[in-house]
VOBA-1610 file (N, C-alpha, C; in pm, whole numbers, padded with zeros to 5 digits, always signed):
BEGIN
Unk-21941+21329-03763Unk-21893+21249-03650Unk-21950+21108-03656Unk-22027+21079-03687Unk-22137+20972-03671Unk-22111+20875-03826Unk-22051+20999-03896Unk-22021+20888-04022Unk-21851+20821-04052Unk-21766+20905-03942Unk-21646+20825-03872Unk-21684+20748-03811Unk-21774+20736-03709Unk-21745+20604-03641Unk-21779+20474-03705Unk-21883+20532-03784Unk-21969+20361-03856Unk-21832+20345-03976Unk-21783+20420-04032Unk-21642+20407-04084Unk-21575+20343-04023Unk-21515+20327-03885Unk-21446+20329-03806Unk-21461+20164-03834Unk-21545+20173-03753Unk-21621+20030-03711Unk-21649+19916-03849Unk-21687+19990-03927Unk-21679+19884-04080Unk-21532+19860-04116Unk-21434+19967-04114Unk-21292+19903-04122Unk-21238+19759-04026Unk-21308+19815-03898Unk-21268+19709-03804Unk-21305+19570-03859Unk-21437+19561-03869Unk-21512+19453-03930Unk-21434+19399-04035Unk-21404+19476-04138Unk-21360+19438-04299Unk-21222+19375-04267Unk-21129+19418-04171Unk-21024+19375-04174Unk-20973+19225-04167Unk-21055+19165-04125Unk-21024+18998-04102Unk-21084+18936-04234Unk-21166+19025-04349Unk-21197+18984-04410Unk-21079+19013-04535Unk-21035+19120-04535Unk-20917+19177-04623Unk-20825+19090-04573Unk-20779+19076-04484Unk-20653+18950-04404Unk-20669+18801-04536Unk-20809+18782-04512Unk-20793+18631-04547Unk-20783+18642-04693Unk-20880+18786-04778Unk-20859+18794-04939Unk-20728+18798-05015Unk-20658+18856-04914Unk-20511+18880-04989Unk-20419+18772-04964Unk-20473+18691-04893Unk-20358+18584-04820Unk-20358+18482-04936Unk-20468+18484-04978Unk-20470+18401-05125Unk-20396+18409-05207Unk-20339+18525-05244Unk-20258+18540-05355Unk-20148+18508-05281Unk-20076+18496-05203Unk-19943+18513-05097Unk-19882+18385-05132Unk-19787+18389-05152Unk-19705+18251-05060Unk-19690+18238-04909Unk-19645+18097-04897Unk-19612+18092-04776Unk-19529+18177-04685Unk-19410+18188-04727Unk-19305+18292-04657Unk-19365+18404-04655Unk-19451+18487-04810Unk-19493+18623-04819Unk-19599+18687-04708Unk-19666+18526-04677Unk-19772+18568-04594Unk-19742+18577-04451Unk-19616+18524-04416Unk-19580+18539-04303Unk-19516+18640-04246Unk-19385+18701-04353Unk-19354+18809-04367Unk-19448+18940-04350Unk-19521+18962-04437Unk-19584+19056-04411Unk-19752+19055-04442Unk-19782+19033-04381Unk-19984+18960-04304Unk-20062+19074-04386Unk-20033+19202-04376Unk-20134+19274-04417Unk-20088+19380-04510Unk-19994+19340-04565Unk-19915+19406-04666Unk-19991+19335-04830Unk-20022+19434-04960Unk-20110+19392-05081Unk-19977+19251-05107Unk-20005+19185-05224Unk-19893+19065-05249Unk-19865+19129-05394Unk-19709+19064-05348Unk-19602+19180-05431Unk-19638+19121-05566Unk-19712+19021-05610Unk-19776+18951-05745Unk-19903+18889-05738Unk-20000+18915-05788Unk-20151+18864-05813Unk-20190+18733-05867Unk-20117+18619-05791Unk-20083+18551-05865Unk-20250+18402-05801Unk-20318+18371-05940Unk-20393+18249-05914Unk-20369+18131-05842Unk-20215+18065-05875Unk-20168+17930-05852Unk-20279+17882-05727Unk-20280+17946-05592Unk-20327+17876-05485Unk-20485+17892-05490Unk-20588+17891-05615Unk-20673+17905-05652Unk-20688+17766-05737Unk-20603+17769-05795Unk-20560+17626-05903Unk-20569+17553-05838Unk-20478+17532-05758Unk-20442+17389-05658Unk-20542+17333-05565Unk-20617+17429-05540Unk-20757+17443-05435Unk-20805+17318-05544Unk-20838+17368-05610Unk-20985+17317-05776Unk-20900+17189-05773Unk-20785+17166-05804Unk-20701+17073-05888Unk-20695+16948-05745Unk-20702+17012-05591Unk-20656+16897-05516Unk-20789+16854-05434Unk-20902+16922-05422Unk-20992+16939-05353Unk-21122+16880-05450Unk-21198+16826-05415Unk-21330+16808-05480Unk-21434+16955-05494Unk-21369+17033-05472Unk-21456+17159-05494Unk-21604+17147-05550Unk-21587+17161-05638Unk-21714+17192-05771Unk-21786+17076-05721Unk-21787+16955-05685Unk-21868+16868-05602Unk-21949+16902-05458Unk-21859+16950-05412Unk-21931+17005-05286Unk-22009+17142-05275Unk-21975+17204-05399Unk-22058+17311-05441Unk-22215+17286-05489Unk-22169+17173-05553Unk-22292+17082-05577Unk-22354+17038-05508Unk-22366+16932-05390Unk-22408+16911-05303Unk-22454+17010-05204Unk-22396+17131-05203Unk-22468+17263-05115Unk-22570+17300-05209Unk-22521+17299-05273Unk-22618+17410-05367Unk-22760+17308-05389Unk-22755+17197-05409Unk-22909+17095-05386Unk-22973+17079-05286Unk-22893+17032-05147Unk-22942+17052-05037Unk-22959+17178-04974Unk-22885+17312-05017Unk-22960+17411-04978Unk-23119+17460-05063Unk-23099+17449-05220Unk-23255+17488-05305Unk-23361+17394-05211Unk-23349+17230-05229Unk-23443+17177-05195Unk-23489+17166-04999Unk-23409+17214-04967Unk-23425+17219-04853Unk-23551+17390-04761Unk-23453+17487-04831Unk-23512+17603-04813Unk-23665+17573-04886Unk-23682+17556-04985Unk-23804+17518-05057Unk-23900+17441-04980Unk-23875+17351-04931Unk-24003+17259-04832Unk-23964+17299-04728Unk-23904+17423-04617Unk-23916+17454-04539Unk-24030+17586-04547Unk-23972+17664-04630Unk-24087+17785-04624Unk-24203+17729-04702Unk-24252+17621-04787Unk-24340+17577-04809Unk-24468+17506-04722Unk-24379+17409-04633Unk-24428+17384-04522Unk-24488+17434-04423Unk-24324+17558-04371Unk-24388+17674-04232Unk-24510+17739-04331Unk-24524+17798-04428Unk-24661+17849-04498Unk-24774+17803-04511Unk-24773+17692-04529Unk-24849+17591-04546Unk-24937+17595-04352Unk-24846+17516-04292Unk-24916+17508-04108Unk-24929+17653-04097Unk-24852+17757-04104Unk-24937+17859-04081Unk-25034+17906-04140Unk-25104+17882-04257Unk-25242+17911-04341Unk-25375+17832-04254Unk-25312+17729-04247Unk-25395+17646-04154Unk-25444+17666-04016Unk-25326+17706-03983Unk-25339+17804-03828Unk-25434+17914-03823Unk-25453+17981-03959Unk-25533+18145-04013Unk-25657+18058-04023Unk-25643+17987-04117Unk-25793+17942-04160Unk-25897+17838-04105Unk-25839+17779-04011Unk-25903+17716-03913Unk-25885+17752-03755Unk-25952+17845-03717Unk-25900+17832-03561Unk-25989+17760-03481Unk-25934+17629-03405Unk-26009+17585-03313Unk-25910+17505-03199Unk-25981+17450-03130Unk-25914+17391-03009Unk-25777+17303-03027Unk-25818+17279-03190Unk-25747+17130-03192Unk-25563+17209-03314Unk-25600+17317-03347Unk-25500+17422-03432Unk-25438+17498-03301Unk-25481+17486-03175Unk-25424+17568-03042Unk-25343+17475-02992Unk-25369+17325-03002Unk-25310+17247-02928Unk-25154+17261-03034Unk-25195+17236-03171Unk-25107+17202-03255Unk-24998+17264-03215Unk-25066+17445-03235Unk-24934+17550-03226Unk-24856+17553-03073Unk-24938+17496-02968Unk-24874+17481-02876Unk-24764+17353-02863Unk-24803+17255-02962Unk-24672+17167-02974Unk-24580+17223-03010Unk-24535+17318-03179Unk-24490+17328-03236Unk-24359+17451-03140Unk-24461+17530-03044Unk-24412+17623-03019Unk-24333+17525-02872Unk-24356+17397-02817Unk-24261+17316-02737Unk-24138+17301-02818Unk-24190+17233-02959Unk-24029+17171-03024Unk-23959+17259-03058Unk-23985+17403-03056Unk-23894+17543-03118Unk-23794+17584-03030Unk-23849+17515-02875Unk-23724+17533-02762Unk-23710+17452-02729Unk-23682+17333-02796Unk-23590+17198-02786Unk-23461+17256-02866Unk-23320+17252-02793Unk-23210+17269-02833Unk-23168+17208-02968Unk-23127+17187-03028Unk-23083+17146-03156Unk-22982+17027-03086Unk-22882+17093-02997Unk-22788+16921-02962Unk-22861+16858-02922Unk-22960+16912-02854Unk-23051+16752-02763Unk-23103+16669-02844Unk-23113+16707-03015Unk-23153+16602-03060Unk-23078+16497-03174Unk-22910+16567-03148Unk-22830+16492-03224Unk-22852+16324-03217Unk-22844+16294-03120Unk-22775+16120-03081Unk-22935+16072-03175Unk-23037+16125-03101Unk-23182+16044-03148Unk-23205+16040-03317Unk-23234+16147-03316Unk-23201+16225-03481Unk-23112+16138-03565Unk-22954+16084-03545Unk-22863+16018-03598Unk-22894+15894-03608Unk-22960+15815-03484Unk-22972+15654-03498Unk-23168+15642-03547Unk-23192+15726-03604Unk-23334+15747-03674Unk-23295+15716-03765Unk-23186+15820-03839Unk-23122+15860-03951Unk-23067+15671-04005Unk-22964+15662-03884Unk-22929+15543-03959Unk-23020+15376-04008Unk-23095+15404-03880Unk-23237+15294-03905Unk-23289+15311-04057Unk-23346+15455-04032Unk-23356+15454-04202Unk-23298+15432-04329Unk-23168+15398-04320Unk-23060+15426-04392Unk-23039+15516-04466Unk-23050+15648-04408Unk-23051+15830-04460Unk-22900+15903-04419Unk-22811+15827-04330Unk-22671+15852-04321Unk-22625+15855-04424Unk-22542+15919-04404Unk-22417+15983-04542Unk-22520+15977-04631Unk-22610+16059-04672Unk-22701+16090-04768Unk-22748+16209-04770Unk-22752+16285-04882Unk-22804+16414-04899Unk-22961+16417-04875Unk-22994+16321-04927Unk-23185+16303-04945Unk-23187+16307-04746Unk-23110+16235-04667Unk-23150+16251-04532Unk-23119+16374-04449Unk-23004+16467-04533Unk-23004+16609-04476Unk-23081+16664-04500Unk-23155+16672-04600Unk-23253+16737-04647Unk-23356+16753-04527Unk-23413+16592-04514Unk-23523+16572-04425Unk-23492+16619-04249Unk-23380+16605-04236Unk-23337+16679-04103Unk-23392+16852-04128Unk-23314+16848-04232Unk-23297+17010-04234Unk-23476+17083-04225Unk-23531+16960-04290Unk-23665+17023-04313Unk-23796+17068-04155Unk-23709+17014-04027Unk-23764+17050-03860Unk-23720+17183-03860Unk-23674+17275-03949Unk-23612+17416-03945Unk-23802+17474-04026Unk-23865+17418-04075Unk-23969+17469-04103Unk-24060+17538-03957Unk-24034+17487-03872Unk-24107+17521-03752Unk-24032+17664-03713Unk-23954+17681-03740Unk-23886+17825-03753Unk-23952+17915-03876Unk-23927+17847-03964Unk-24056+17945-04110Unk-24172+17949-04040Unk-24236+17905-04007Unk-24377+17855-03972Unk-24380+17998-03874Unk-24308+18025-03771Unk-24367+18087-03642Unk-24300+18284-03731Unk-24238+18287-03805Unk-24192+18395-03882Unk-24304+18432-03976Unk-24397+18375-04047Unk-24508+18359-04182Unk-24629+18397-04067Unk-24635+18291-03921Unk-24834+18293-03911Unk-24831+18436-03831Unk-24734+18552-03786Unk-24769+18627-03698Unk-24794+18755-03848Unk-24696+18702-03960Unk-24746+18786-04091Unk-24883+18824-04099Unk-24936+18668-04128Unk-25019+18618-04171Unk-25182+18649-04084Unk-25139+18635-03938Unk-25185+18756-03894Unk-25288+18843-03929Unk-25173+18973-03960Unk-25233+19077-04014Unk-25289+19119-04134Unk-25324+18989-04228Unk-25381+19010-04375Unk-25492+19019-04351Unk-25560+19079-04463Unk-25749+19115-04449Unk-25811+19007-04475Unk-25899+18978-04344Unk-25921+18813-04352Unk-26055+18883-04432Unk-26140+18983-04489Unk-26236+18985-04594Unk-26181+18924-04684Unk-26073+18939-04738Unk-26044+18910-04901Unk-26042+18775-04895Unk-26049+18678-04808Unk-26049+18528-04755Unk-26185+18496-04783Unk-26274+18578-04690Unk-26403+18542-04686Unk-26474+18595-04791Unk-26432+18699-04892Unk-26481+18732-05033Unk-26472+18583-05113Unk-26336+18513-05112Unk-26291+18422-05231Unk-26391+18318-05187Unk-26358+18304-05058Unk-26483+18174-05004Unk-26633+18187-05073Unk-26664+18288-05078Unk-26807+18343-05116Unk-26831+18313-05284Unk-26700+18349-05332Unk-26733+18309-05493Unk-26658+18180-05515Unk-26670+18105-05443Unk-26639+17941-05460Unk-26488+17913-05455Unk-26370+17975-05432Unk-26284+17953-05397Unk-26231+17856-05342Unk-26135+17753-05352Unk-26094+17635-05226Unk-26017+17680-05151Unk-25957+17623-05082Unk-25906+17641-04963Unk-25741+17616-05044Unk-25701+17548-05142Unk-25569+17544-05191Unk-25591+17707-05299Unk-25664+17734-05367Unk-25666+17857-05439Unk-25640+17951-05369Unk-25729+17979-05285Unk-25696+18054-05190Unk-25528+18107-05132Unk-25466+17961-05112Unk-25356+17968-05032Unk-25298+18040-05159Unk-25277+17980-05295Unk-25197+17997-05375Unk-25204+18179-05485Unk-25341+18175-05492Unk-25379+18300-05560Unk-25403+18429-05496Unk-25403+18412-05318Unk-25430+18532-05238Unk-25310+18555-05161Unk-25308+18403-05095Unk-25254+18432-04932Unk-25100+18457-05003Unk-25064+18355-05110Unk-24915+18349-05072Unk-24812+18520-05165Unk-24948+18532-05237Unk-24859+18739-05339Unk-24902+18813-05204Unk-24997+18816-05093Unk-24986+18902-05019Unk-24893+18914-04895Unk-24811+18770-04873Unk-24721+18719-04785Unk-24584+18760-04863Unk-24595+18775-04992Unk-24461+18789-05044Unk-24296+18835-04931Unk-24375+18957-04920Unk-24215+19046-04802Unk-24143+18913-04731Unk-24262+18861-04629Unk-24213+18795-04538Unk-24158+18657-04623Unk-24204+18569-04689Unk-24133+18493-04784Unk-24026+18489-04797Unk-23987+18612-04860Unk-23841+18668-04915Unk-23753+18653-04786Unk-23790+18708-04666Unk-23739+18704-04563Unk-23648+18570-04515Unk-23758+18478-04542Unk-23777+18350-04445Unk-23672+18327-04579Unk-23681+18311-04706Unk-23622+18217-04778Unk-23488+18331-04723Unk-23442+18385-04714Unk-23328+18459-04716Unk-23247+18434-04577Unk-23321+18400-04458Unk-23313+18358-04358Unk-23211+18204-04389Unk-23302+18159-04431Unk-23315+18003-04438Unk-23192+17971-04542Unk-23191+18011-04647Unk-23103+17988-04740Unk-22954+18018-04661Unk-22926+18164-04588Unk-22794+18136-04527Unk-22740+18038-04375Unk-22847+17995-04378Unk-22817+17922-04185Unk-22770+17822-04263Unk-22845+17730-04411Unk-22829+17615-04451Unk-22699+17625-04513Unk-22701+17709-04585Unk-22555+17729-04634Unk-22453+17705-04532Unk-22442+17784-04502Unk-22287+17778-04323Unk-22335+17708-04249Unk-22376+17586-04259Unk-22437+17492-04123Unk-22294+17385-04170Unk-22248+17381-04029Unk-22174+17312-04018Unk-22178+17140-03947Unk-22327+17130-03838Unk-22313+17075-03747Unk-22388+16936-03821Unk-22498+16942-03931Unk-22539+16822-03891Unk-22522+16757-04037Unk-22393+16859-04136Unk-22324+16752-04229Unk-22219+16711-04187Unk-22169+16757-04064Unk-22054+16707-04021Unk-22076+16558-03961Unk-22204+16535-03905Unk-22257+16446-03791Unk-22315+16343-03924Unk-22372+16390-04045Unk-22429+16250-04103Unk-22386+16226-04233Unk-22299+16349-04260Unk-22214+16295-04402Unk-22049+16269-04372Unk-22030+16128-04465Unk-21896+16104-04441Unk-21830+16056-04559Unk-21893+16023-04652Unk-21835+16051-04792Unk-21771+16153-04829Unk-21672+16124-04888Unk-21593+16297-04966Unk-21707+16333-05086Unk-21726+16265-05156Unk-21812+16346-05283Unk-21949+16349-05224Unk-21996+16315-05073Unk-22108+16408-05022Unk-22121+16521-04961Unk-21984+16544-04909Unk-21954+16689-04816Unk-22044+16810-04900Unk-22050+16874-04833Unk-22075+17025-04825Unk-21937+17115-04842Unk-21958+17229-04891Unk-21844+17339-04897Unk-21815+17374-04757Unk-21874+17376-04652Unk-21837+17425-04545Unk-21785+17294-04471Unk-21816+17183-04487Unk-21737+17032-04404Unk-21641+17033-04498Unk-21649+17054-04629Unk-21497+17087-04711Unk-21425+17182-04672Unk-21417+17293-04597Unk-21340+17361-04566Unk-21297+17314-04447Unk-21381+17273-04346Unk-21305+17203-04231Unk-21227+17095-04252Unk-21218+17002-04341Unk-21180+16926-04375Unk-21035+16926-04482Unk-21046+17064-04498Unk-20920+17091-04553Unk-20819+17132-04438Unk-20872+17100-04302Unk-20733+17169-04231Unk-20616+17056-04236Unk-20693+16949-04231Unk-20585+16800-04242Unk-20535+16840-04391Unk-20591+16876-04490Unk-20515+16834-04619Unk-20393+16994-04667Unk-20437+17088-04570Unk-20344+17264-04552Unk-20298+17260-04433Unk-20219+17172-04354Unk-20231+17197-04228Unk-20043+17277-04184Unk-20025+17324-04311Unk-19897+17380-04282Unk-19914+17534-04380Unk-20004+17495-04499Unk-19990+17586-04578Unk-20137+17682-04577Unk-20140+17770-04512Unk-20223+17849-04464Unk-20276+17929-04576Unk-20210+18007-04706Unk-20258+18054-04824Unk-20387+17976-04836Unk-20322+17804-04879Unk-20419+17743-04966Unk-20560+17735-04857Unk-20544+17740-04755Unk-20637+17713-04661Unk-20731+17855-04649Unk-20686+17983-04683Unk-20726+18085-04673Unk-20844+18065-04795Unk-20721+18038-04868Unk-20824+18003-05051Unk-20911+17949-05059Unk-20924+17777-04977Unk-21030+17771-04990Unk-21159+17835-04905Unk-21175+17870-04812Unk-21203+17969-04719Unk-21299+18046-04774Unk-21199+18112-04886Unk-21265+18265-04984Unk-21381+18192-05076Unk-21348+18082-05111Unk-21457+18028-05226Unk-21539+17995-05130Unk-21569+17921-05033Unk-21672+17918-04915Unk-21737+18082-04911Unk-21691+18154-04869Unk-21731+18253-04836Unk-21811+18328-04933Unk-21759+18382-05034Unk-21792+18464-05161Unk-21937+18429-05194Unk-21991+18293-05270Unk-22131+18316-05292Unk-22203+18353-05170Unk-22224+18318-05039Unk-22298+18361-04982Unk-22283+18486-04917Unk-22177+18556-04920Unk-22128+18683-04920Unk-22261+18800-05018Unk-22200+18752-05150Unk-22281+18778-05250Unk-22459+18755-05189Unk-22468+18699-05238Unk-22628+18607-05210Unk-22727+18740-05088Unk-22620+18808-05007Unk-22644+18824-04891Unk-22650+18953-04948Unk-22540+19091-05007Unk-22514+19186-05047Unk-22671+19190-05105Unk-22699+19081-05197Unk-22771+19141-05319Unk-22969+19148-05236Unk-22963+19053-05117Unk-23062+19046-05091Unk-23135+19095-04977Unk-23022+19175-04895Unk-23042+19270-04738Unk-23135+19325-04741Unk-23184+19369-04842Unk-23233+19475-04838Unk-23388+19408-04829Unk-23415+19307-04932Unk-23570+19221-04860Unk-23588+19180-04688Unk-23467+19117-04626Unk-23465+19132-04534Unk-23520+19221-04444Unk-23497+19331-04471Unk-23541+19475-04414Unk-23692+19478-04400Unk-23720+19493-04548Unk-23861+19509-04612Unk-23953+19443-04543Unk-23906+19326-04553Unk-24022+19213-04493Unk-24049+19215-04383Unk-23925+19301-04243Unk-23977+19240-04141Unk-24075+19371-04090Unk-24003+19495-04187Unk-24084+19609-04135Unk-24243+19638-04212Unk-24273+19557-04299Unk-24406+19571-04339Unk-24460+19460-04274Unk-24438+19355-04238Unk-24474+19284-04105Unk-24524+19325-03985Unk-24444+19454-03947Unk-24446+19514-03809Unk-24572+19618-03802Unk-24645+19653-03936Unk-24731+19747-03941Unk-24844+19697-04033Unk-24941+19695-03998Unk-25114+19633-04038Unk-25136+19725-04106Unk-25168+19650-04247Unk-25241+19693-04414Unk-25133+19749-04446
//
């Protein structure tokens, strides 16, 4: 009984996703005709035309840099203030985390307009190097995911390394960060898909075509598909698929990390 319903319910789910896979192959008329019917030919063309009319492989590019370097100095960072948080506690690491834990419930729109005319002072508009640095206030999200880890590690093995001359960067690098691993995986797995499907703040500071993102490229294809729904599906599916993937292959750290998190040693 119980393995019908989660059946049930995963069909439900899958179906808008089967809708848009097959619509790819379709023509126009075919897809209108019949929506959820297989296509009477397997045919590439509206796969072609995607590549052939679209800057694709550019904006794949541009995700794919601003998501590595971005995820990278975010969980580097949140790891980083939270080690600091472990290894120093005093008045002045209470105040800190009490800032950090103000700016974590500051809305994200409230800080479009300020954020943007920062952006442009600097001259970091329509620039990847300035999404980056936006993207990188998402560390305060790594940060509060890593120090409750971090937490629960055996602060002896801290005060062992200290004892045989250890620094305070060895430390971080040769103890803290293989015993943080789970949660790591987490955060980068976290982090890697929000950046991926973020729609809001390449829409707001990139305006170049060969700076877009795959996901402001897909919005941006509704003006250039705005009759022909296949090709619009198509590009859609190439949006979708790596991080589809990315996601399949890595759930399962997800899991890991948050439940060896949840339980000390």
């Amino acid at each position: 009984m119980r393995s019908a319903i989660v059946l049930s319910i995963t069909a439900v789910v899958m179906l808008p996703l089967y809708y848009i896979f097959v619509s790819t192959f379709k023509t126009q008329t075919e897809m209108a005709l019949k929506p959820f019917a297989l296509p009477e030919s397997w045919s590439l063309s509206n796969y072609v035309t995607v590549f052939t009319t679209l800057p694709v492989g550019q904006a794949f590019l541009n995700t794919l840099i601003v998501t590595v370097t971005a995820v990278f100095l975010q969980v580097f960072i949140g790891s980083l203030a939270a080690y600091g948080m472990i290894l120093r506690k005093s008045w002045f690491t209470a105040a800190v985390g009490s800032i950090l834990l103000i700016g974590f419930t500051i809305p994200v729109q409230a800080t479009l307009i300020p954020v943007y005319r920062l952006g442009a002072k600097l001259d970091l508009t329509n620039s990847l190097l300035g999404l980056v640095i936006v993207y990188m206030g998402s560390s305060v999200f790594c940060y509060f995911l890593i120090v409750g880890y971090m937490r629960k590690l055996p602060m002896e093995l801290i005060e062992a390394a200290r004892i045989d001359g250890a620094g305070p960067w060895t430390i971080y690098w040769r103890i803290v960060l293989p015993l943080i691993r789970p949660i790591l995986t987490t955060v980068v797995v976290f982090q890697t898909l929000a950046t991926w499907n973020d729609f809001l703040w390449p829409n707001i500071l990139l305006v170049s075509n060969d700076k877009r993102t795959i996901v402001l490229q897909v919005f941006n294809a509704i003006s250039e598909f705005t009759t022909d729904w296949p090709l619009f599906m198509t590009i859609t599916v190439i949006a979708l698929v790596p991080v589809m993937v990315f996601f399949v292959f890595t759930q399962r750290w997800i899991v890991a990390g948050l439940i060896s998190g949840s339980v000390k040693g």
